[in-house]
N, C-alpha and C positions, 0 to 999 in steps of 0.2 A: 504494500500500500504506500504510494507515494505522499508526500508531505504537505501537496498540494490539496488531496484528496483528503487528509485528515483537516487541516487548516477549513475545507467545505463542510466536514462533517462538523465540525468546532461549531460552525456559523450559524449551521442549522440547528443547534442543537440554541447556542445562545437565542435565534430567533422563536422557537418553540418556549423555551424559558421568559422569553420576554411575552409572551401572547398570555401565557400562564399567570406571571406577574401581573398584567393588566388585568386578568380576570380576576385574581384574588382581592389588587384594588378596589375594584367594583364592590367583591361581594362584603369586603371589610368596611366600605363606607358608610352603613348605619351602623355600624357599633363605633364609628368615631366620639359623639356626642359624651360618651359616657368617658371619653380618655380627658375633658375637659374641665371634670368637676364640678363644683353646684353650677346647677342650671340656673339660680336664680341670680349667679353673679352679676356684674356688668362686663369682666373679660369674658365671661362665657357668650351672652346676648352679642357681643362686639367680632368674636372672633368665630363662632360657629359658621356662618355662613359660609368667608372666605376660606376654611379647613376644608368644608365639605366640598366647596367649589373643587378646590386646590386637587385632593384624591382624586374625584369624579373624573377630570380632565385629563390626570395624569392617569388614569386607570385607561380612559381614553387613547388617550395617546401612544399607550405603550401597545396597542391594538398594531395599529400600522405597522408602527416600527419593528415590533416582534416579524410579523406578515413579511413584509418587503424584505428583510434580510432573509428569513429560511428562501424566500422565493427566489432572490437573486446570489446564496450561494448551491441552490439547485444545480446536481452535473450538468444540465442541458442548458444553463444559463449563465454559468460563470465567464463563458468567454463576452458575453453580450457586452458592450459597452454599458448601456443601460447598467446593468449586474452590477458590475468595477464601479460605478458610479453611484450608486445606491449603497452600494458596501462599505464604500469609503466614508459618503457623508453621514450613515447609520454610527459607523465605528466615532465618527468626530461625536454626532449627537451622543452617545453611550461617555465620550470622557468628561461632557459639559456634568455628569452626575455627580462623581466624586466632587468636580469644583464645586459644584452647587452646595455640597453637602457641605464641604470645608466651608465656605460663607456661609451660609445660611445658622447651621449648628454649629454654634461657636461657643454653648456652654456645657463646661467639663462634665458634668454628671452625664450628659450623651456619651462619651466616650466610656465612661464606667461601667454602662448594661452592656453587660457579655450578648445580645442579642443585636442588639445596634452595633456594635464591631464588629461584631462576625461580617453584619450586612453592608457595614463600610469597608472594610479587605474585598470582600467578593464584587462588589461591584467595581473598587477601582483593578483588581489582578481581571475580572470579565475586558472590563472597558477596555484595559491595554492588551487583553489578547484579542481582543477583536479586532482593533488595527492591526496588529502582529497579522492573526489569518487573513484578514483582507488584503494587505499586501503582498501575502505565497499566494492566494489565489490569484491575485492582479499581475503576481510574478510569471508564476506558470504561463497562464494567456498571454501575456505581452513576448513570453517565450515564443510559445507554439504560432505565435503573427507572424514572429520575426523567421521562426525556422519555415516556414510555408513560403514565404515572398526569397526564402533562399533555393526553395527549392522550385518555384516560377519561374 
């Protein structure tokens, strides 16, 4: 099995993970409410909506994005330019997560739940192998151009 071929499997494998993620968003966004604390506060009243927005969207989003990467590291479609270009900006949108995360959660008690780091490593060691695979993929094909127009 060449490297290229596992680097595909990788992607599809991140893209099925990502479609799954979104779903679980989804189905975790009414049990948000209760991670907020009294309902009768004023940060509760103030900040419930934009929360629930916030998952919804992102449960949303990661619909595509999961979708568009298994599709475009599919064998019959990694040489597509389409593919190579989808793969590439999927891999950029995947490292904008870790960044977000570093800005966004910036107070230390985040880093202390053993479940929140787990899920801060996996996504930035995902995010940078998914450029990594997207590049062997992009690598192979920009090969196999190159060796066909030598053999024309």
């Amino acid at each position: 099995m060449s490297l290229q071929n596992v680097a595909g499997g990788f992607l599809r494998a991140v893209g099925l993970l990502l479609v799954v993620l979104g779903l679980v968003h989804s189905a975790a966004t009414p049990h948000m409410p209760q991670l907020l604390g009294d309902s009768s506060s004023e940060v509760y009243q103030r900040a419930l909506g934009p929360m629930l927005l916030n998952h919804v969207l992102m449960g949303i989003l990661l619909l595509p994005l999961g979708y568009t990467t298994w599709l475009a590291a599919a064998a019959q479609n990694r040489n597509a330019a389409w593919a190579r270009r989808v793969l590439v900006v999927n891999g950029i949108v995947l490292l904008t997560f870790p960044v977000s995360i570093a800005v966004f959660m910036r107070r230390p008690e985040y880093y202390r739940a053993p479940f929140f780091l787990t899920g801060v490593i996996l996504v930035m060691i995902i995010s940078l192998s998914t450029i990594v695979a997207a590049w062997l993929v992009g690598r192979s094909s920009s090969s196999s151009r190159s060796a066909s127009r030598e053999i024309s």
